[in-house]
N, C-alpha and C positions, 0 to 999 in steps of 0.2 A: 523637548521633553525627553526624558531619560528613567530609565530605574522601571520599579512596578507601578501599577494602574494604583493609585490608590484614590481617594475622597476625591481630593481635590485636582486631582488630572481628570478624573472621568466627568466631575463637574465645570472644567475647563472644554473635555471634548463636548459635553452635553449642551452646551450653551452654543458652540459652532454649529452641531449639528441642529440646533434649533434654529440659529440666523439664516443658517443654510438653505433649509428646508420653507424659509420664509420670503427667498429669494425668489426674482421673476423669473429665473432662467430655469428649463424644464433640467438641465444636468445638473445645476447649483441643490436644484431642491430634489433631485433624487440622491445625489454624495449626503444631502445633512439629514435624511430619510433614513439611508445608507448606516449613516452614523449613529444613528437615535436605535436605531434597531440593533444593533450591536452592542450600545453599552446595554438594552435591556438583557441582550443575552448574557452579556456578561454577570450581570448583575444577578438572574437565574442561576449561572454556573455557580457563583459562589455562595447563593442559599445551597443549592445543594450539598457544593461542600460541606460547608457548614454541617448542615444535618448529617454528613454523610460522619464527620468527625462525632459526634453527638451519640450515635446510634451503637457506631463500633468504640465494642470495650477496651479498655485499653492494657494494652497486653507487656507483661512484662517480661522483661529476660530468665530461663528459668538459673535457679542458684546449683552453681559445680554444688556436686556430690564430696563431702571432704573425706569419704572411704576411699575414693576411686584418685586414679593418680591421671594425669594426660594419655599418658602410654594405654593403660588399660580402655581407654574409650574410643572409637574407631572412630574413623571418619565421616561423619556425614552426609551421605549421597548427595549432589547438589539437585535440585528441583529445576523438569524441564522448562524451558520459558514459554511461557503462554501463547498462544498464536496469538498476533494484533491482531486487534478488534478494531474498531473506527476508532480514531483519536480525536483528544478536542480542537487541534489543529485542521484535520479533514473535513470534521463535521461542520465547524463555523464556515470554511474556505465552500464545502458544496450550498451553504445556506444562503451565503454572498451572491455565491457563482449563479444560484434561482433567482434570487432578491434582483439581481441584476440583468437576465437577461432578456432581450426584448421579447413582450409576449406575442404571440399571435392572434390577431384577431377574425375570427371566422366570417368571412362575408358571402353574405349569400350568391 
């Protein structure tokens, strides 16, 4: 498999992850567990997108002034870069990283 996640890859992962999870073996069926939960996130991530596309206007370039020459317009400041925040790389990999580890069980 190559390229992006699209229909029919995540309907290819979804179908292992189901056999998976249908398997006797307790690792077989926590990987297709493992699996099933991840394309739901996925699948979350890009409603959001989505909306997120949806909600935000769409902003166009503004138009040169045809008074003004290059020379008379000054530079731009460049804008500081934001502090990273979680990304969606982190955030899936710490969801994984719970999803996955063994829990503890309290015994009296």
């Amino acid at each position: 498999m190559s390229g992006r996640l699209d229909d029919e890859k995540l309907e290819t992962l979804r179908s292992w992850g189901t056999g998976l999870a249908a398997e006797g073996r307790d690792e077989l069926r926590a990987a297709g567990k493992a699996i099933l939960i991840l394309i739901e996130e996925i699948e979350r991530l890009q409603v959001d997108v989505w909306h997120t596309h949806e909600t935000r206007p769409a902003e166009s370039p503004p138009e040169p002034s045809p008074a003004r020459s290059d020379r008379d317009t000054p530079e731009p400041e460049p804008e500081p870069e934001p502090e990273p925040t979680r990304t969606l790389d982190t955030t899936l990999r710490g969801r994984v990283r719970r999803f996955l580890q063994p829990r503890s069980v309290d015994t009296p």
